[in-house]
VEXZAVO-204360 format. One line per 4 residues: number of its first residue (from 1); their letters; for each residue x, y, z of N, C-alpha, C. Coordinates in steps of 0.001 Angstrom, whole numbers, plus 524288, in hexadecimal, padded with zeros to 5 digits. Layout:
NUM = a = X:Y:Z:X:Y:Z:X:Y:Z  ... .
***
This chain:
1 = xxxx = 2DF48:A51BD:A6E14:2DAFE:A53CB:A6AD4:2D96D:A5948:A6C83  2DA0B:A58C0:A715D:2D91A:A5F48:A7383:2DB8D:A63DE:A72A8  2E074:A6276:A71FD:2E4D6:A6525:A6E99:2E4B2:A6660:A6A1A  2E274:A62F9:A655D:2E2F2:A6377:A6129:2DEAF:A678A:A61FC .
5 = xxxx = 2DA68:A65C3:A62BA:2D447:A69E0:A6244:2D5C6:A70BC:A632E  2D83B:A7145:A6963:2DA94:A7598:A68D6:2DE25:A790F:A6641  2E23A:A7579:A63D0:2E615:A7676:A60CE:2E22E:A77F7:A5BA9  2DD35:A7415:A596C:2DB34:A76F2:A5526:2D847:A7B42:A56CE .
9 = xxxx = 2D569:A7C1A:A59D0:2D34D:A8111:A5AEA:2D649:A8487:A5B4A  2DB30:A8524:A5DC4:2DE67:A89B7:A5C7E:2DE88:A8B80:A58E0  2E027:A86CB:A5568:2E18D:A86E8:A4F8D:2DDD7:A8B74:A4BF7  2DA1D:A8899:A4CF1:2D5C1:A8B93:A4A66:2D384:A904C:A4C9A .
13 = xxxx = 2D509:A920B:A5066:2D457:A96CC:A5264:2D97A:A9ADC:A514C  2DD9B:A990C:A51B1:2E1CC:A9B4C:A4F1B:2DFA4:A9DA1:A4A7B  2E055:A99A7:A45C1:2DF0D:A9A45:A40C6:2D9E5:A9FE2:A40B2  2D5B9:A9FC1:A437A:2D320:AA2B8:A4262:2D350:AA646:A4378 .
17 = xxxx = 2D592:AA763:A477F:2D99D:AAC9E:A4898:2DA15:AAE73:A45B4  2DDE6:AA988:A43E9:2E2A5:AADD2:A404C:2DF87:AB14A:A3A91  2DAE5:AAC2E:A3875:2D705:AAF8B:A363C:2D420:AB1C1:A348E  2D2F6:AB337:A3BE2:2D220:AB8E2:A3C64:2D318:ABD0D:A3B10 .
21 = xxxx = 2D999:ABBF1:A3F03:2DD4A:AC046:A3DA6:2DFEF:AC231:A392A  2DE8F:ABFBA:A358E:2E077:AC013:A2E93:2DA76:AC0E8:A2E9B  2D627:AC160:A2E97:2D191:AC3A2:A2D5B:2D342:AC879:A2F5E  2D287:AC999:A3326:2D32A:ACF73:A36BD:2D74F:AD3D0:A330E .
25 = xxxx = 2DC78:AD08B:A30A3:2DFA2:AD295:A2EF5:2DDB9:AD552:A29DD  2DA9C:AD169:A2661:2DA9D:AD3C3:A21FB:2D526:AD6FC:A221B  2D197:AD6C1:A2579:2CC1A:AD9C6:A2499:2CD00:ADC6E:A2A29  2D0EE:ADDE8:A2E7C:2CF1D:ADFC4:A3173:2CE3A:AE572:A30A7 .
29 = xxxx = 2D1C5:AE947:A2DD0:2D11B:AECF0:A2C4B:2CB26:AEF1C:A2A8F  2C8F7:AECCF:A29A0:2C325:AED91:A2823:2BFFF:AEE18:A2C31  2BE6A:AEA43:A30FD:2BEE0:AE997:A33DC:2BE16:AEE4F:A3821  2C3FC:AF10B:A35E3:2C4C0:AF47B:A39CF:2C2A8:AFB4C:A38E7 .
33 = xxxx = 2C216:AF9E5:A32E1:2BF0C:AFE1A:A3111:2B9A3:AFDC2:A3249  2B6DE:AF952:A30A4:2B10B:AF93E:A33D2:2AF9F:AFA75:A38EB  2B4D4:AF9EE:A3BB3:2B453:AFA19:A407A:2B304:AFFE4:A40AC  2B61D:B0171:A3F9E:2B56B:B08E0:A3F7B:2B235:B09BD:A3D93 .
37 = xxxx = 2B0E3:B087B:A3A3F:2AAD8:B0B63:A36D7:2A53C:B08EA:A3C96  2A5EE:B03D6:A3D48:2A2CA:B028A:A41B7:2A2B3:B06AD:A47DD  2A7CA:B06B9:A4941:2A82D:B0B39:A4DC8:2A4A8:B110B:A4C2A  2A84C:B11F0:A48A5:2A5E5:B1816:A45C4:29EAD:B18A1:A4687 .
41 = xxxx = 29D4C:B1317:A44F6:29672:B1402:A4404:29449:B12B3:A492D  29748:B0FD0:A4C2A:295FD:B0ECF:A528A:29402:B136A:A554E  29A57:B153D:A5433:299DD:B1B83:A5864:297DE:B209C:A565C  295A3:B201F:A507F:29255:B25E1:A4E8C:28D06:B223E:A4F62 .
45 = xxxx = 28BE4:B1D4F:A4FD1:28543:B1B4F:A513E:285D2:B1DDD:A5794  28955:B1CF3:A58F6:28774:B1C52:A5EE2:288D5:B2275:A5FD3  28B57:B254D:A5FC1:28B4C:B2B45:A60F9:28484:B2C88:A5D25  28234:B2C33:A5A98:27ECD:B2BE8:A594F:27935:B2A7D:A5A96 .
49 = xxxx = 27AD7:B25E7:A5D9E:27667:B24BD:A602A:275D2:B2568:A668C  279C6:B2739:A6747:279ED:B29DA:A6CA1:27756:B2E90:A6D72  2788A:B3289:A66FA:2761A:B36CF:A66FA:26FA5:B3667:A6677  26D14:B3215:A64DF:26883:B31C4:A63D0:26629:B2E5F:A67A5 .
53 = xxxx = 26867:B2AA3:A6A09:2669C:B2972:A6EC3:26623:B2E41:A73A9  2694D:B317B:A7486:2678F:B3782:A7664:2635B:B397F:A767D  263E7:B3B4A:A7096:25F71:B3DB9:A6F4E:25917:B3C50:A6F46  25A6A:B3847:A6D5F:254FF:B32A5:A6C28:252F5:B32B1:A7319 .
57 = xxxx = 25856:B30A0:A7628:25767:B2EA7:A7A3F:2533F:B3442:A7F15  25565:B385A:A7E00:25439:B3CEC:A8094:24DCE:B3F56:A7E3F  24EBD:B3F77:A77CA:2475D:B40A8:A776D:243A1:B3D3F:A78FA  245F3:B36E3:A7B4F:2430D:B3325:A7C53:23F20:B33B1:A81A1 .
61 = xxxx = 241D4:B37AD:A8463:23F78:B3965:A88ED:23DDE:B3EA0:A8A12  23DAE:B4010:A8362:23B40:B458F:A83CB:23550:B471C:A8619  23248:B4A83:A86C1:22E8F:B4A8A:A8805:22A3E:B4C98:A821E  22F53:B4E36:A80CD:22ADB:B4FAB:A7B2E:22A8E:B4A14:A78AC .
65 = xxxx = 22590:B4AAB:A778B:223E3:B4663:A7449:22663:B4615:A6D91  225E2:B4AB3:A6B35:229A9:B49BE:A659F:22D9A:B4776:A66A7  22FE1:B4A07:A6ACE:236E0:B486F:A6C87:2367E:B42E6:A6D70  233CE:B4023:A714E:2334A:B3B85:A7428:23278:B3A84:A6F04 .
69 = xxxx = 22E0A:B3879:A6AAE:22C2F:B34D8:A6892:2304B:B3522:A62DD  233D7:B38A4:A6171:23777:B3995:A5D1D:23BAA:B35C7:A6030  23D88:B3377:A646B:242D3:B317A:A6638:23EAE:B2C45:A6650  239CE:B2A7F:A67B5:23873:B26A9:A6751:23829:B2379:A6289 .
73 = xxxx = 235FF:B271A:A5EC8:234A8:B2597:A58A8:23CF3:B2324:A55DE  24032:B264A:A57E3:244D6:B2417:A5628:2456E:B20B8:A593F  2464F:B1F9D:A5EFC:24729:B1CB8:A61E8:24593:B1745:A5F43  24043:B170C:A5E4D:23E72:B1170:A5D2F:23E60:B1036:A5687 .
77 = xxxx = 23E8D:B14B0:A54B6:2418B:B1350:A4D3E:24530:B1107:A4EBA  2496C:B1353:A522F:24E02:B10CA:A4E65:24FC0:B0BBB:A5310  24D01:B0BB1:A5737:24D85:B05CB:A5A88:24806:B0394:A58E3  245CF:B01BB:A5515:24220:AFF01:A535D:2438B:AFDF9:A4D62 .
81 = xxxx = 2467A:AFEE6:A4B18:2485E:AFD11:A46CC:24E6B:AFB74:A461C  24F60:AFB36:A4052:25341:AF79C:A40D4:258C7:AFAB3:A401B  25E0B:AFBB6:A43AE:25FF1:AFE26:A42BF:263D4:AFE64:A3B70  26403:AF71A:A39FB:2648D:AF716:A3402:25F47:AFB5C:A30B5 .
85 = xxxx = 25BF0:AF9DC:A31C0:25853:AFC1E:A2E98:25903:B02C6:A2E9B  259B0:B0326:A3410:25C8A:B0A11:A35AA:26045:B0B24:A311A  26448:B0808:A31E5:26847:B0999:A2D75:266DE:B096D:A27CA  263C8:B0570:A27B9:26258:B047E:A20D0:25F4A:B0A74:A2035 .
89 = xxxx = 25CFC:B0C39:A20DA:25A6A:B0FD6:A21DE:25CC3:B16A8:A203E  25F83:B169B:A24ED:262B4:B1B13:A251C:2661C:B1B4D:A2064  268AC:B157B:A1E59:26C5D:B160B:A19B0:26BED:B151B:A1379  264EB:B1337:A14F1:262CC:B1318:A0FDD:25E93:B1435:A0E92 .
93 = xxxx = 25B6F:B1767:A12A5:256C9:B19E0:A1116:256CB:B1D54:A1145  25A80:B21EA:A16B9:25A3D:B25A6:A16E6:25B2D:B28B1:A0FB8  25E2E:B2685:A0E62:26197:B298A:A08BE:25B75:B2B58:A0678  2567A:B278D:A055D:25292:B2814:A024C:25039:B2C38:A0492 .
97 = xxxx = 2523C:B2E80:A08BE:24FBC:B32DA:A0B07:25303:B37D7:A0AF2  2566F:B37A4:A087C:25A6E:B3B15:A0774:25DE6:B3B68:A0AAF  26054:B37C3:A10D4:26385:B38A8:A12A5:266AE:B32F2:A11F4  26B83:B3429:A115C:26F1A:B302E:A0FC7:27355:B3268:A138B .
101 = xxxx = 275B9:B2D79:A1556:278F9:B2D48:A1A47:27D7B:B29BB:A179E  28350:B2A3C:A190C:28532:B26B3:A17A3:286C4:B2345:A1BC1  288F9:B1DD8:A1AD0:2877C:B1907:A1B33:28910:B1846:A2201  28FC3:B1A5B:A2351:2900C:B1AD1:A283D:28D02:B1D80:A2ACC .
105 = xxxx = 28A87:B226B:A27AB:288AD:B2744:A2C68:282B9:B21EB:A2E61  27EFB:B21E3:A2A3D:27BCD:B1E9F:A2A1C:27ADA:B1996:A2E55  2806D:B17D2:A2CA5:2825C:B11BC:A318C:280BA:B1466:A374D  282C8:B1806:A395F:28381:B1A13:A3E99:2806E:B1DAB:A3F1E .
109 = xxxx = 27D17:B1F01:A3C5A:276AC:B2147:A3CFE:27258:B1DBE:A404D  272B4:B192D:A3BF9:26E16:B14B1:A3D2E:26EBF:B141D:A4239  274F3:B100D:A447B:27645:B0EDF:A4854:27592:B1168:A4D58  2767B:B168F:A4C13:275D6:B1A3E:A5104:2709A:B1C32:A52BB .
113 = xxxx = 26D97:B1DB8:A5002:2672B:B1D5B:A4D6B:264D5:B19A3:A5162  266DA:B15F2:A4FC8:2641C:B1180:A51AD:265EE:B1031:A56A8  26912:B0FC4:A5A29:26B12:B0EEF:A5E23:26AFC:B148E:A60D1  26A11:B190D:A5FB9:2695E:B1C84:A60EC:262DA:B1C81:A63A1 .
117 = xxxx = 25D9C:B1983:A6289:2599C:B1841:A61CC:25818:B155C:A66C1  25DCD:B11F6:A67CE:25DE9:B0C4C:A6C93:260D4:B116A:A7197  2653D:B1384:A70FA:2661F:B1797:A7462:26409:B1A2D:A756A  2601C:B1DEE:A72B7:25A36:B2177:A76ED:257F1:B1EE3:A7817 .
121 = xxxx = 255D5:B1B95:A79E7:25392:B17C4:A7DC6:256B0:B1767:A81DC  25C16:B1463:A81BB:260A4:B15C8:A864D:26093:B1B20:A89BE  260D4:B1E32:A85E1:260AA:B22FD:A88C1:25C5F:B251A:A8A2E  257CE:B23C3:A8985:2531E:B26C1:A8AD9:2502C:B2258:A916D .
125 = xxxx = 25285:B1D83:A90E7:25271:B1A27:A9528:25572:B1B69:A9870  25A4A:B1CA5:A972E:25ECC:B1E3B:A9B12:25CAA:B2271:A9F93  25B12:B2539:A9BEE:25A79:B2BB4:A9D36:253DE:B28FA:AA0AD  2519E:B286B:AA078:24CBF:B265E:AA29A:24ED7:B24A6:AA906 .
129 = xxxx = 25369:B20F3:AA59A:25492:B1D1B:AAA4B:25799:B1E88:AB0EE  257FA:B24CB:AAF33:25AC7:B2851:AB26D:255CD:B28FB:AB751  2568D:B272F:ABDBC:25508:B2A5E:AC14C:250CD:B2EBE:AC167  24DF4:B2DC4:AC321:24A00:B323E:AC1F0:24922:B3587:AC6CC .
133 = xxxx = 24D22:B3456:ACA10:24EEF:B3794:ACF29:252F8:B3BC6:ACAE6  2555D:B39FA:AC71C:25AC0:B3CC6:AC50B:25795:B42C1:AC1C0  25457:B3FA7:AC01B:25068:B4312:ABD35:24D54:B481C:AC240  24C43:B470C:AC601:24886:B4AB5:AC8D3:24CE0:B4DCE:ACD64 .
137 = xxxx = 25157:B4C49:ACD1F:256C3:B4ED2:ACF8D:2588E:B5254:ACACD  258A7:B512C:AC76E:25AC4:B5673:AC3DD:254E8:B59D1:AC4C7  2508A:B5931:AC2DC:24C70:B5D29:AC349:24C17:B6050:AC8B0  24D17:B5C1D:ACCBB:24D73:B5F67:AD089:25467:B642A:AD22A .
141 = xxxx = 25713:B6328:ACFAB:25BD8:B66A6:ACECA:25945:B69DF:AC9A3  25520:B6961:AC865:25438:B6E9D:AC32A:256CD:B6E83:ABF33  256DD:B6AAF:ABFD2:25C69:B6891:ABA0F:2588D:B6984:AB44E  259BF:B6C8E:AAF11:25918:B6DAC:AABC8:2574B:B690D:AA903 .
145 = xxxx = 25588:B659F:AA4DB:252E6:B616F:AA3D6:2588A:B5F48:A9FBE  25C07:B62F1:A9DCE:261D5:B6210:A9AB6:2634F:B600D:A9DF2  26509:B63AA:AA2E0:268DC:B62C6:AA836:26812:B5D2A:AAA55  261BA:B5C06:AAB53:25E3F:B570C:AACE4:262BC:B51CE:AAA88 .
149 = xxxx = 2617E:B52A7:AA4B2:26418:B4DA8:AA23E:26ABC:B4C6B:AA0C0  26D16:B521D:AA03F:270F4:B5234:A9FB1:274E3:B505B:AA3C0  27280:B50BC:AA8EC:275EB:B524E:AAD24:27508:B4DEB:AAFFD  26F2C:B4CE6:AAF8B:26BDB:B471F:AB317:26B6C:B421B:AB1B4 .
153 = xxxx = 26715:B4361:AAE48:265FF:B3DF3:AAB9A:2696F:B3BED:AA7BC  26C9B:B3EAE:AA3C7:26E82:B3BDE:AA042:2727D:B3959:AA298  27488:B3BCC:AA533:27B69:B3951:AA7A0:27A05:B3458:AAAAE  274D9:B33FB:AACAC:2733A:B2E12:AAF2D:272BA:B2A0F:AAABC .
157 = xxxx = 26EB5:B2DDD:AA770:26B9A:B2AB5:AA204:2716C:B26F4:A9FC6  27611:B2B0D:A9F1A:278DF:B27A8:A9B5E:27A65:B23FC:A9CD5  27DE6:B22C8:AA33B:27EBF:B1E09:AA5F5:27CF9:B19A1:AA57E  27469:B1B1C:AA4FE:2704A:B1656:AA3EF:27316:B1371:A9E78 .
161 = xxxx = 2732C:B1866:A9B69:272EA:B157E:A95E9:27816:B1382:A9388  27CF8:B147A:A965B:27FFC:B1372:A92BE:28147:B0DAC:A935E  28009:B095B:A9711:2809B:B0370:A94A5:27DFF:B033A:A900E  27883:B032B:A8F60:27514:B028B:A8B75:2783C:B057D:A8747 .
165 = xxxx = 279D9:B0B77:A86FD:27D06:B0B8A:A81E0:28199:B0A3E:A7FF7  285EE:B068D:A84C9:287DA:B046B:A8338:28590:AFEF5:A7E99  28214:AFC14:A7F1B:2802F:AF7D8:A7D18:27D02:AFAB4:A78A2  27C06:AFFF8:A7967:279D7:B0093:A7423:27EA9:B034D:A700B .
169 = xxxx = 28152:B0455:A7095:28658:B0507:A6C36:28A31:B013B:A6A3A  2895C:AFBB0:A6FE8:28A23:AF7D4:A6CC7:28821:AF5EF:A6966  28326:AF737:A6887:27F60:AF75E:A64A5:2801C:AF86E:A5E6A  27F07:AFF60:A6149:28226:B01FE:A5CA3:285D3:AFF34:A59A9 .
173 = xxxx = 289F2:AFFD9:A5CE1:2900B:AFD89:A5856:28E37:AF7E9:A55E2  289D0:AF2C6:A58BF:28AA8:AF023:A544B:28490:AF133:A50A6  283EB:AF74A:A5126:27E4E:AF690:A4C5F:28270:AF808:A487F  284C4:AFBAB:A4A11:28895:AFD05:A44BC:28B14:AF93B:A416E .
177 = xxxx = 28A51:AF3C3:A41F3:28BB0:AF16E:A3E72:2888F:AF0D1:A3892  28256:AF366:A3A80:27D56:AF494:A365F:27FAC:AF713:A32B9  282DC:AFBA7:A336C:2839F:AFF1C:A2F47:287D4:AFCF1:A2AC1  28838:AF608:A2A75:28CB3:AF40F:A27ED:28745:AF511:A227C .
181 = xxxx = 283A0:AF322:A2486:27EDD:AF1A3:A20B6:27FE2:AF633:A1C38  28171:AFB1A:A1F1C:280D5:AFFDD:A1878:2861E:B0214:A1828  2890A:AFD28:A16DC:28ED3:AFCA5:A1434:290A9:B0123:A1A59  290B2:B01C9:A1F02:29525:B03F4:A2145:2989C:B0183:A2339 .
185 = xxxx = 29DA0:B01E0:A2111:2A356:AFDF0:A21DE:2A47A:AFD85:A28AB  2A09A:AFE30:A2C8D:2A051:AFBF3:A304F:2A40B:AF5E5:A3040  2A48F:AF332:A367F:2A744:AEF8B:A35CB:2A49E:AE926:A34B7  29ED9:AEA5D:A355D:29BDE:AE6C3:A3341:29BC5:AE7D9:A2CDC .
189 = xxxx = 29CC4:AEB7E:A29C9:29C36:AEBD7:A244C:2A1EF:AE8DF:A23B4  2A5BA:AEBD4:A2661:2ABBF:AE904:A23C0:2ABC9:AE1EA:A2503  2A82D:AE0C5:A2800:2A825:AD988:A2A1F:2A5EB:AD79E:A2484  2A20F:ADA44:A22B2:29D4F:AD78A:A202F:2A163:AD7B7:A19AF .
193 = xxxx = 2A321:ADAC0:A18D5:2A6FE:ADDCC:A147A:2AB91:AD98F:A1418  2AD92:AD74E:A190F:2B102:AD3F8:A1911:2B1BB:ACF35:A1868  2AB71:ACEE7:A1C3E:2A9A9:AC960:A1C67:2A658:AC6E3:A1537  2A713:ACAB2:A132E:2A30C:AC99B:A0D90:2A9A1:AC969:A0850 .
197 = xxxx = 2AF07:ACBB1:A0BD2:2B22D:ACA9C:A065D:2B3FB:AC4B8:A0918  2B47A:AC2E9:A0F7F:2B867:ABECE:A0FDA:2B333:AB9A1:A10EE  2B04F:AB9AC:A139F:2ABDB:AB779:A15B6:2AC93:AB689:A1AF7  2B1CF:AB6C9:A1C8D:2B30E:AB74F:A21BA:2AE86:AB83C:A25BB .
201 = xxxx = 2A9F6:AB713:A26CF:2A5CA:ABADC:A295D:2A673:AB9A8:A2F72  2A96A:AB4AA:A31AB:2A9C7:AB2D0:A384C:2AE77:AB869:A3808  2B300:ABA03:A3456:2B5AB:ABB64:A35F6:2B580:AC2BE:A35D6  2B1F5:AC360:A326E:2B053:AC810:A316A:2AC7E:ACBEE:A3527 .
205 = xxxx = 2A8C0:AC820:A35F3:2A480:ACA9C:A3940:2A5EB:AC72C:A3FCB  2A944:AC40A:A4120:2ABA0:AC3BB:A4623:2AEAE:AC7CC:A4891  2B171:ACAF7:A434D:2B4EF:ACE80:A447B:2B1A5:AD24E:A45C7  2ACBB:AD59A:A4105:2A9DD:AD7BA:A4468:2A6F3:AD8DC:A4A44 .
209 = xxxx = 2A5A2:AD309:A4A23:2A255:AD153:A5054:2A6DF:AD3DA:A54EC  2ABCA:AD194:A535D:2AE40:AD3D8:A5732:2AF33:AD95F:A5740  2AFC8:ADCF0:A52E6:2B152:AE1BE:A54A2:2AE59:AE4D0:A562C  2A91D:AE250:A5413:2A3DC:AE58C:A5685:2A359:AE402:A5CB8 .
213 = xxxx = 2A473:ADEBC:A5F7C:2A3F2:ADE9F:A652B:2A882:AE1E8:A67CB  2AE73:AE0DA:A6545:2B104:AE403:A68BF:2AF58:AEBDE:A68C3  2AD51:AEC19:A6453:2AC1A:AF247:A64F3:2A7E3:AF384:A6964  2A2C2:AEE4D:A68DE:2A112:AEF41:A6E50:2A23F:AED36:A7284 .
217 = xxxx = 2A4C1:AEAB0:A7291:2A6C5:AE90A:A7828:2AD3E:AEB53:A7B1F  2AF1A:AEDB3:A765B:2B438:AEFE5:A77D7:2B4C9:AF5B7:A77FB  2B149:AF761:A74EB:2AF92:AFD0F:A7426:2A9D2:AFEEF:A77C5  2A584:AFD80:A7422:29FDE:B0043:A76D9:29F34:AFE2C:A7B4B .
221 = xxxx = 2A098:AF9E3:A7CE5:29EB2:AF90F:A8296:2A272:AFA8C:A8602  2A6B0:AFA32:A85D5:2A9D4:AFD18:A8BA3:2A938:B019A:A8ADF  2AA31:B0636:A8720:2A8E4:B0C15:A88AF:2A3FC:B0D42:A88D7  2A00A:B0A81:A8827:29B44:B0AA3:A8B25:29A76:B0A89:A9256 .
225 = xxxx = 29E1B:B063A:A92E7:29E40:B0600:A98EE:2A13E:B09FB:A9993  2A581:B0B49:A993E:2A919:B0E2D:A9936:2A7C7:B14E6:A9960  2A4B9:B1594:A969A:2A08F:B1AAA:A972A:29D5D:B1B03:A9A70  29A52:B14DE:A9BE8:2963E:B1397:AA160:29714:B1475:AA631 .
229 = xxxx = 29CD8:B123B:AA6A8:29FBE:B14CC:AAB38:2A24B:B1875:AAD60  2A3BF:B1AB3:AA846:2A578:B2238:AA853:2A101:B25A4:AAA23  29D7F:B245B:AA835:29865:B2641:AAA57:294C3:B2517:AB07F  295B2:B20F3:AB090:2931E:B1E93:AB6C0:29728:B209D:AB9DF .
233 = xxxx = 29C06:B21DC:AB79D:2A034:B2639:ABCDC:29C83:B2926:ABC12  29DBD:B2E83:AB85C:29B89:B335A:AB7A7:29655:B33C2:ABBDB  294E4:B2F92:ABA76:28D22:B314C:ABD66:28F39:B2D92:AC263  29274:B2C28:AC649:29351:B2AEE:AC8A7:291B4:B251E:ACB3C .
237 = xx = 2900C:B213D:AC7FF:28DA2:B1CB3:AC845:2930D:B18C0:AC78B  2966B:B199B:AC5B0:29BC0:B14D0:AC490:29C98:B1340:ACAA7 .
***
């Protein structure tokens, strides 16, 4: 009896294999296009919100008060609301205001926007989180207040922050599945597209689940470390 049981479980694991692999065959091509349209909006959100986590992150500790309270007022818009609602927004209200975006540029606006919002905080903690011996050793070398951060604090600051931005671009890549919502052929639009002509949906959106973990787990998280440790040489901590 123990035999037979195994012999059917094979069975039936075979079989579903196989299809799989006759699923994969005839829709993988799609698939592989979402995939690209998904990468594409990953890496213009996240070069994006790197630039505004910077910026955001740096007036956060300005001393001017306009400066300080303009990075606060975005800071907590766009991490106090909803990053769908962000997008609904940008791709269907802005137009009533005369600016109209199209649908990809739009997708990787919101995303970056918004995760851009969670990164100046990273960076304005980071930068906080630096030694305050590190801080009164450059003043006492007469170091210029550019020289101060360029040379001192940031090169510590980034070390702090880059676990945390590893986990926040894993982020990123799966908000970008939001932007399926305003028709972008992302690889959550091509699942939903597929899954609505075959009904296939264990086999459609499984396929998704997986290509979205191996991108973060095979992609964003090792060259995250991989950069962590290029760096802890550089500043001499590896």
């Amino acid at each position: 009896m123990t035999n037979l049981a195994g012999a059917s479980i094979w069975f039936v694991g075979a079989r579903a294999m196989q299809h799989f692999v006759e699923f994969l065959q005839t829709h993988g091509s799609r698939f592989v296009d979402g995939t690209i349209i998904t990468v594409q909006q990953a890496i213009l959100a996240a070069l994006l919100a790197i630039a505004i986590a910077a910026v955001m992150g740096l007036m956060r500790l300005s001393k001017i008060w306009a400066v300080r309270g303009a990075s606060i007022v975005y800071i907590e818009f766009f991490r106090g609301t909803s990053l769908l609602v962000q997008l609904y927004w940008i791709f269907f209200v802005l137009p009533l205001f005369g600016i109209t975006l199209e649908k990809f540029t739009a997708g990787f606006i919101a995303v970056g926007m918004n995760l851009g919002a969670y990164g100046a905080e990273l960076v304005r903690g980071s930068i906080q989180a630096v030694p305050r011996g590190q801080y009164e050793a450059a003043l006492a070398l007469n170091m210029s207040t550019y020289k101060r951060m360029t040379r001192i604090i940031l090169p510590q600051a980034l070390l702090i922050m880059l676990p945390p931005w590893g986990n926040l671009l894993i982020e990123l890549l799966k908000g970008t599945a939001l932007v399926s919502l305003i028709s972008v052929a992302d690889l959550m639009f091509e699942a939903k597209q597929i899954n609505g002509v075959t009904y296939l949906s264990a086999e459609c959106f499984g396929t998704a689940l997986i290509i979205y973990y191996l991108m973060a787990r095979v992609v964003v998280a090792p060259s995250m470390r991989m950069f962590e440790t290029a760096w802890s040489r550089k500043m001499g901590r590896a």
